[in-house]
Each structure stands twice: as C-alpha cells, then as structure tokens.
Residue frames as a rotation matrix with the C-alpha (Angstrom) as fourth column:
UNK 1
-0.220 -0.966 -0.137 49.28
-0.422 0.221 -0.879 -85.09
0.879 -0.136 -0.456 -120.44
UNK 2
0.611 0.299 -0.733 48.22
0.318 0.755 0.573 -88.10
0.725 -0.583 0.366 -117.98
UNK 3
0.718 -0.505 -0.480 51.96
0.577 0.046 0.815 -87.56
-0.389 -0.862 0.325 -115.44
UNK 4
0.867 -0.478 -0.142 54.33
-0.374 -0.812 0.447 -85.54
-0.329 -0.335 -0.883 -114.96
UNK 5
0.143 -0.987 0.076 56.32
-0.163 0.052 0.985 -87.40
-0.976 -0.154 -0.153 -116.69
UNK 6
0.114 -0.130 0.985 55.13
0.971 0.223 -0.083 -87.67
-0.209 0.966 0.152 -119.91
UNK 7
-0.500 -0.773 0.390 56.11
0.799 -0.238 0.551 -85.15
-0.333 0.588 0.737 -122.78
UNK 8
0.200 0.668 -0.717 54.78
0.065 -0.739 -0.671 -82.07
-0.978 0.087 -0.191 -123.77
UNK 9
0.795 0.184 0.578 54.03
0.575 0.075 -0.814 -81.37
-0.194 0.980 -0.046 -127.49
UNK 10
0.885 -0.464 -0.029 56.97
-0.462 -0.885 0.062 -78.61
-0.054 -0.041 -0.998 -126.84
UNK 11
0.196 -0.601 0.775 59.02
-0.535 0.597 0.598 -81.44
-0.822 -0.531 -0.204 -125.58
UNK 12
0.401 -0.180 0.898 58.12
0.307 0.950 0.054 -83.85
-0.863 0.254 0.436 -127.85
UNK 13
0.969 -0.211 -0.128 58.72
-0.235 -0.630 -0.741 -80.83
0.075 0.748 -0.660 -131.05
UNK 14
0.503 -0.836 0.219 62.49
-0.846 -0.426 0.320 -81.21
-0.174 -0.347 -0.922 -129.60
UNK 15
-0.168 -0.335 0.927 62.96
-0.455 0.861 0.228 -84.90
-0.875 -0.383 -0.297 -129.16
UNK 16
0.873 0.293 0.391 60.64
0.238 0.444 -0.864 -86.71
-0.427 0.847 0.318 -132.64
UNK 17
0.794 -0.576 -0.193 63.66
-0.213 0.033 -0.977 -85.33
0.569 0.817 -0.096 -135.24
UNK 18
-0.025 -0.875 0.484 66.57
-0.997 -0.011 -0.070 -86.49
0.067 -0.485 -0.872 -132.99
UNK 19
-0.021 -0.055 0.998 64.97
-0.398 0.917 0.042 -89.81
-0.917 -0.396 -0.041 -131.82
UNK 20
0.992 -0.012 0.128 64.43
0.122 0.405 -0.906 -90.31
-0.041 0.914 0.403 -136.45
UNK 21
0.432 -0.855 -0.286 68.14
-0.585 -0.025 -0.810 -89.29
0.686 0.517 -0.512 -136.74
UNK 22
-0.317 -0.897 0.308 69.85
-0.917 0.207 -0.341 -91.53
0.242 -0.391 -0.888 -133.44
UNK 23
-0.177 -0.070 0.982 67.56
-0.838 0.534 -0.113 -94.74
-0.516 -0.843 -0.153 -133.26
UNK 24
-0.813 -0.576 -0.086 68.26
-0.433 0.499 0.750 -97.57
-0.389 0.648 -0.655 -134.69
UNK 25
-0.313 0.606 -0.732 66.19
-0.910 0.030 0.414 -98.66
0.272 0.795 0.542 -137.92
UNK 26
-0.367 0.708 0.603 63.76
-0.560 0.349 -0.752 -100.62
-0.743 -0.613 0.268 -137.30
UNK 27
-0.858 0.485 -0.169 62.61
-0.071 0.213 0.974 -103.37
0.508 0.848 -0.148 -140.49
UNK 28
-0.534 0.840 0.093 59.01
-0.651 -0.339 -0.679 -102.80
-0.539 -0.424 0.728 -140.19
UNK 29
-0.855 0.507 0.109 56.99
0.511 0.788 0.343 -106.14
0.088 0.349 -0.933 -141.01
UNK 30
-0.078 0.747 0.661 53.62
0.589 -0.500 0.635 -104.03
0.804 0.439 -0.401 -140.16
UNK 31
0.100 0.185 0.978 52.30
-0.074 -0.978 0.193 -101.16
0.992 -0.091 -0.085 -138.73
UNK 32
-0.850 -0.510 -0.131 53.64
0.171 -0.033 -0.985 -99.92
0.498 -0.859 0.116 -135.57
UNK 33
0.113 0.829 -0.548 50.73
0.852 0.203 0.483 -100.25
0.511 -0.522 -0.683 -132.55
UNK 34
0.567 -0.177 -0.804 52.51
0.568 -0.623 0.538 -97.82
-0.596 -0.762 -0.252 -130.44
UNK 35
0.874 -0.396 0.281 54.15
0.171 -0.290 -0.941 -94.56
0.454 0.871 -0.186 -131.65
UNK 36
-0.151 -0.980 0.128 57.87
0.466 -0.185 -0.865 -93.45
0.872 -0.071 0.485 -130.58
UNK 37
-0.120 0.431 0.894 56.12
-0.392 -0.848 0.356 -90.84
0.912 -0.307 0.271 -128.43
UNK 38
0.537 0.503 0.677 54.24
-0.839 0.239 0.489 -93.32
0.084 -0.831 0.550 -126.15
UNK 39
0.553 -0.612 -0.565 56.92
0.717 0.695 -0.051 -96.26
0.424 -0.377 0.823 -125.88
UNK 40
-0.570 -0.784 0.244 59.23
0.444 -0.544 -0.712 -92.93
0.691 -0.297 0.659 -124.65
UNK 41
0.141 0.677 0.723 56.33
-0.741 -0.412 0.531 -91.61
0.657 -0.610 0.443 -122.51
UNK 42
0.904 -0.055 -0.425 56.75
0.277 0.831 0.482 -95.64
0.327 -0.554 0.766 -120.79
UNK 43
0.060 -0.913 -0.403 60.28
0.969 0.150 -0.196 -95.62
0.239 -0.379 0.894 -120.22
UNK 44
-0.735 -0.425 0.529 60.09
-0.100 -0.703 -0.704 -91.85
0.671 -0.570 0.474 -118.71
UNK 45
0.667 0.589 0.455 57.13
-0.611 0.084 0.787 -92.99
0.425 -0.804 0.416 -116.30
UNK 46
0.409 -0.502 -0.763 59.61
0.473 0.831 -0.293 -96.06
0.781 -0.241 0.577 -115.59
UNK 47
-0.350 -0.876 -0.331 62.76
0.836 -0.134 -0.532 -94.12
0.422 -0.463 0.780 -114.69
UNK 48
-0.397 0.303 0.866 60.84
-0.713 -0.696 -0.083 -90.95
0.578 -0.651 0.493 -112.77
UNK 49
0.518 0.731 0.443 58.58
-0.764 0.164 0.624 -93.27
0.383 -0.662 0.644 -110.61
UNK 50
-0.542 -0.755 -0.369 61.43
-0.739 0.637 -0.217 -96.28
0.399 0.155 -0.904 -110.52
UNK 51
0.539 0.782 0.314 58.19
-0.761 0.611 -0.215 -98.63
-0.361 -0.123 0.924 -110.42
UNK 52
-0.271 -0.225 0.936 58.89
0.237 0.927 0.292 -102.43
-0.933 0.301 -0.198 -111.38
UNK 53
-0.918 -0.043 -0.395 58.35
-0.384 -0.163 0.909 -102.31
-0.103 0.986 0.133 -115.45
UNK 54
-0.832 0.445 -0.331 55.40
0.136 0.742 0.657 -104.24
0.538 0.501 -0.678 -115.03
UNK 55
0.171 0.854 -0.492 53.36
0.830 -0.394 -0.395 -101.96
-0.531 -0.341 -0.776 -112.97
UNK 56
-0.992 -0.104 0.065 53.58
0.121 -0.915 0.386 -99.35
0.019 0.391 0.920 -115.81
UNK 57
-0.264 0.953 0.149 49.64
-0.077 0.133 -0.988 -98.18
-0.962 -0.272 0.038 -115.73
UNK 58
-0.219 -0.104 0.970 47.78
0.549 0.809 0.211 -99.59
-0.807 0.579 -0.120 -118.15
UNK 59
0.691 0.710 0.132 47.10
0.557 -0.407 -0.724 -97.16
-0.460 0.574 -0.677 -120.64
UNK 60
0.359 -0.664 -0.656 50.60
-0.849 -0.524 0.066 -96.54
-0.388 0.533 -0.752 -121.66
UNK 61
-0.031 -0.251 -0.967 51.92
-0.899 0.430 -0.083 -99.04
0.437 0.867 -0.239 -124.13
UNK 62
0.850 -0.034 -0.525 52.53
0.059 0.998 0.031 -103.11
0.523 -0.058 0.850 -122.54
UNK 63
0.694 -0.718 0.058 55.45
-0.296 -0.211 0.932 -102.89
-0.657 -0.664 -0.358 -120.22
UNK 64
0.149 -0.776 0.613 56.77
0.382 0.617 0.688 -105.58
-0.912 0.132 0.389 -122.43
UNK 65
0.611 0.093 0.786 56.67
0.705 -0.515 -0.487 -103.36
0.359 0.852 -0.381 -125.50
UNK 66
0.791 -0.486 0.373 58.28
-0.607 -0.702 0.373 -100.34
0.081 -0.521 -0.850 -122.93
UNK 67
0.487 -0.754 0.441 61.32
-0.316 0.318 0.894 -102.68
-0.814 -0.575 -0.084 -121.66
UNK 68
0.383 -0.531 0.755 61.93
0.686 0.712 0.152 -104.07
-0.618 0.460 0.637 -125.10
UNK 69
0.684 -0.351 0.639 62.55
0.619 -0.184 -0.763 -100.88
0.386 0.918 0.092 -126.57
UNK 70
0.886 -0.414 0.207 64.53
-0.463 -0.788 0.407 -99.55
-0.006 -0.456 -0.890 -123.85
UNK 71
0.383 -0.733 0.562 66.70
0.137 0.647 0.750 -102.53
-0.913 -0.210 0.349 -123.89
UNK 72
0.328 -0.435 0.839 67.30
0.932 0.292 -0.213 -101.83
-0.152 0.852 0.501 -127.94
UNK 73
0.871 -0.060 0.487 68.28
0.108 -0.945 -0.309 -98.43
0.479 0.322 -0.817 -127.54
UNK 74
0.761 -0.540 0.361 70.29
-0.548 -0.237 0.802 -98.81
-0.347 -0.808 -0.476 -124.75
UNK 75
0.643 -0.215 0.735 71.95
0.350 0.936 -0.033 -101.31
-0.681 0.279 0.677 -126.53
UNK 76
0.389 -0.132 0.912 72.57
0.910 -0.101 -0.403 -99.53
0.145 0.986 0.081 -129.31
UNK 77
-0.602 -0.637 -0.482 73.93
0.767 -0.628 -0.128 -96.56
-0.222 -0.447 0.867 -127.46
UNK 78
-0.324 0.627 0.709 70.75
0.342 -0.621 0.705 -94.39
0.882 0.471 -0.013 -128.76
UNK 79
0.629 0.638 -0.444 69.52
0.743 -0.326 0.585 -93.38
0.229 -0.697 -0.679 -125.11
UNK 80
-0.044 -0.951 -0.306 73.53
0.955 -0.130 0.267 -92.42
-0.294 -0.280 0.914 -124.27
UNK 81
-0.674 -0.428 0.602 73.48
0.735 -0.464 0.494 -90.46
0.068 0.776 0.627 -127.56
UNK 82
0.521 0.628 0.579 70.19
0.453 -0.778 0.437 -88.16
0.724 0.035 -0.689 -127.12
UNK 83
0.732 -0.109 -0.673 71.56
0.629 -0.274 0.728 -87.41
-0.263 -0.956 -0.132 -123.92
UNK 84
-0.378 -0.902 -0.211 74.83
0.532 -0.398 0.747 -86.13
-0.758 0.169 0.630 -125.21
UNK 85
-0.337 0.556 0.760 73.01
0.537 -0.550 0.640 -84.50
0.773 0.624 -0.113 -128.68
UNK 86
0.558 0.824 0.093 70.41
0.640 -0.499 0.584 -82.54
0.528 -0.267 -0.806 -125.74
UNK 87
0.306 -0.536 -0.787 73.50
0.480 -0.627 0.614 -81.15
-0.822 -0.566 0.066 -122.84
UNK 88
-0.500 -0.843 0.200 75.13
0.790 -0.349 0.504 -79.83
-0.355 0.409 0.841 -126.06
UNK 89
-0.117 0.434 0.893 72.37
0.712 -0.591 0.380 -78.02
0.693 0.680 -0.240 -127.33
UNK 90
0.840 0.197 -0.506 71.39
0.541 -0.378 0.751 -76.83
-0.043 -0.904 -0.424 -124.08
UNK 91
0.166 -0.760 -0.628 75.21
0.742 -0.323 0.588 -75.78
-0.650 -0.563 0.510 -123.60
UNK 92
-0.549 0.094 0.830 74.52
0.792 -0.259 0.553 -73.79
0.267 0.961 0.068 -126.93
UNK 93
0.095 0.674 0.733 72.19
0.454 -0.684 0.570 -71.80
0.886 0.279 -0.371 -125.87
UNK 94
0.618 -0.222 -0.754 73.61
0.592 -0.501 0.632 -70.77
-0.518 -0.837 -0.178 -122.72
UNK 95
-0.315 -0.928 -0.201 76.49
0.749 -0.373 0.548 -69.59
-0.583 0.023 0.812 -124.54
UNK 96
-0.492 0.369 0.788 74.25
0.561 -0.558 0.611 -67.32
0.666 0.743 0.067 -127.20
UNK 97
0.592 0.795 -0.132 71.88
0.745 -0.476 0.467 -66.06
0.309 -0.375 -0.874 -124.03
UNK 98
-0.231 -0.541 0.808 73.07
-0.232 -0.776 -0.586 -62.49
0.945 -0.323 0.054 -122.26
UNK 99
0.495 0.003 0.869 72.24
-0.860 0.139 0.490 -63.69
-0.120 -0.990 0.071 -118.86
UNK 100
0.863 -0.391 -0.318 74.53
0.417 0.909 0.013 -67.28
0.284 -0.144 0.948 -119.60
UNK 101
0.806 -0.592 -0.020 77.44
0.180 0.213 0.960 -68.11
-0.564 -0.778 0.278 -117.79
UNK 102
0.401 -0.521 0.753 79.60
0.890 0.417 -0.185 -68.07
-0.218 0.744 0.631 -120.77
C-alpha cells in the first residue's frame, strides 16, 4: 500500500461488490489496462492530497484515465450512490453494536 490513501485489501473486500452492482456498464472493446481498484486508488490520492489531476505520481494509472473515470461516475451519480450504500451500512452496524448510539 504505496499512500495513505490507497485501499486496503479489507477496504477494497467492502467496496469491489458495490462498485460491480452501482457503476455504470462499461461495453468493453478490449481488455481493461487498469483495474477498478487502481483507477479508485487515483481518484482517492486526487481528493486526499487535492493535487492538480495531472501530478497524480506516476505509477498509479494516467491521470487522464483517473479524471475520465471520475467524470463518468460522477456523472452517472455512481460516486453519490456508494456514498449513500456505505453511511447506511455503517448506520447498520451501529444500530446492531452494544456500545452504539442507537
């Protein structure tokens, strides 16, 4: 795990079946260079470090590969939607813990 902002395998165990069930389908002409993982590793180095897009370092995907799939998610309301899909679980398991607020 390069920064502190990329994903842990724990993390990513949480995030991989959500990001197959809320982002939009892709028609694959051929094989993807970058996986889901590391274009989402880019766009959380982005927004933690709030660097220009084009000093991402080089060993995470092409900025322009990072920016174009943040722009089609966002688009598509798929960034919105994890977000709202992750506070609920979260608010889930407070309510089930004996030390939660609930």
């Amino acid at each position: 795990m390069p920064y502190s902002s990329s994903l842990t395998d724990q993390e990513w165990e949480i995030l991989n079946p959500l990001l197959q069930e809320i982002l939009p389908q892709k028609k694959q002409t051929c094989p993807a260079k970058w996986s889901k993982r590391e274009i989402l590793d880019g766009i959380l180095y982005q927004l933690k470090n709030g660097c220009n897009w084009e000093d991402l370092p080089k060993d995470l995907p092409p900025y322009s590969t990072v920016y174009w799939y943040y722009k089609q998610w966002r688009a598509a309301g798929a960034i919105d939607r994890l977000m709202q899909v992750l506070h609920q679980q979260v608010r889930e398991q407070v309510k089930k813990s004996p030390h939660g607020l609930a």
